[in-house]
C-alpha positions in Angstrom: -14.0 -3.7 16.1 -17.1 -5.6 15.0 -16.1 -6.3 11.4 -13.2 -8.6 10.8 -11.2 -9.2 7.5 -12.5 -12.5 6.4 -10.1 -14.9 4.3 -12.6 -14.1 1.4 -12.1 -10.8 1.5 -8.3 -10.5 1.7 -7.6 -13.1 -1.5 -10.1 -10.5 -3.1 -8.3 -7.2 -2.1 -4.6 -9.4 -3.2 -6.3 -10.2 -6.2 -7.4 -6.1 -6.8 -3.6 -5.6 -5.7 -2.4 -8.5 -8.4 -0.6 -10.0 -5.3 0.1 -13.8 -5.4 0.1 -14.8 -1.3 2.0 -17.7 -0.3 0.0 -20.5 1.9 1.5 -19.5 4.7 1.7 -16.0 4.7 -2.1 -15.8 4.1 -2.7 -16.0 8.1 -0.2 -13.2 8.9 -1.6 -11.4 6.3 -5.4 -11.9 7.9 -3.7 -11.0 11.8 -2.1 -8.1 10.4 -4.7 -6.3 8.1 -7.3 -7.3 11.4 -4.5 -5.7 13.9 -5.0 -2.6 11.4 -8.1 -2.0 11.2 -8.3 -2.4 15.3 -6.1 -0.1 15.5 -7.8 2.7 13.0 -11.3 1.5 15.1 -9.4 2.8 18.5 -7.9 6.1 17.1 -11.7 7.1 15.9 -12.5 6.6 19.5 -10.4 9.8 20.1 -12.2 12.8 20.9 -10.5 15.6 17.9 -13.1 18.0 18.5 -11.6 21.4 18.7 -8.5 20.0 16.7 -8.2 22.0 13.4 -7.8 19.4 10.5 -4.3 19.6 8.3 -4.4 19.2 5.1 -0.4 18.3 5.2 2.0 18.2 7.8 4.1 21.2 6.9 1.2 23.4 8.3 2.2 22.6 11.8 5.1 25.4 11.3 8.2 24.9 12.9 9.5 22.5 9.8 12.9 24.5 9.4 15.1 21.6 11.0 16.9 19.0 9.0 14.2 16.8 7.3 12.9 20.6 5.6 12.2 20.9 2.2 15.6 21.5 0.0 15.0 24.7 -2.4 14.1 23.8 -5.4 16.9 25.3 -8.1 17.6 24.0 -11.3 20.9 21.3 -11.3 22.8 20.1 -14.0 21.8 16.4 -14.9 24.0 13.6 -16.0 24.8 13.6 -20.0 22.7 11.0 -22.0 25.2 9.9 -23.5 27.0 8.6 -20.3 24.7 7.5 -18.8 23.1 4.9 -22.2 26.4 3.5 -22.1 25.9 2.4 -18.7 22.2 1.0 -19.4 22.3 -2.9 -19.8 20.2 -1.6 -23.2 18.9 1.4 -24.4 17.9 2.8 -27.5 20.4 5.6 -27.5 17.1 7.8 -25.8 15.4 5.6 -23.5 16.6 2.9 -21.5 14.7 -0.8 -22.0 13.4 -2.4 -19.4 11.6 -5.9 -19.0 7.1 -5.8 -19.2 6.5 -6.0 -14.8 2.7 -6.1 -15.5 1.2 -8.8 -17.6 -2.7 -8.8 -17.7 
């Protein structure tokens, strides 16, 4: 791979991301996004011609086994009602939570 991840650019993509990086996780964060990209570089090194593309993995067929998709049928849900009592507060519709994302 000729292109490496500089330091530069990874506190700019954390900053895109709103990530705070520690000190030291800032190099295993550099090694790892490199080791990635090394990686994608050597899999475009594959010759796919002749390999039809997917546009998702349930087009390869055989998907009956275990991890198939469930049928989708309409459930009953938990009552409102029992389930705000349980909320650490609500507003008898909605349950509160705390702001995540300050900007």
């Amino acid at each position: 791979m000729l292109a490496k991840v500089t330091e530069k650019d990874m506190e700019r993509v954390a900053e895109l991301a709103h990530l705070e990086l520690a000190p030291e996780e800032t190099g295993r964060m550099l090694r790892d996004l490199n080791a990635i990209l090394d990686y994608v570089a050597e899999l475009n090194e594959l010759d796919t011609m002749g390999v039809v593309p997917l546009a998702q993995v349930s087009e390869l067929g055989d998907v009956g086994g275990p991890s198939a998709p469930r049928a989708d049928r309409l459930e009953p849900s938990l009552k409102r009602d029992a389930v705000m009592t349980q909320a650490p507060e609500s507003d008898r519709s909605f349950f509160k939570v705390p702001k995540v994302i300050d900007r």
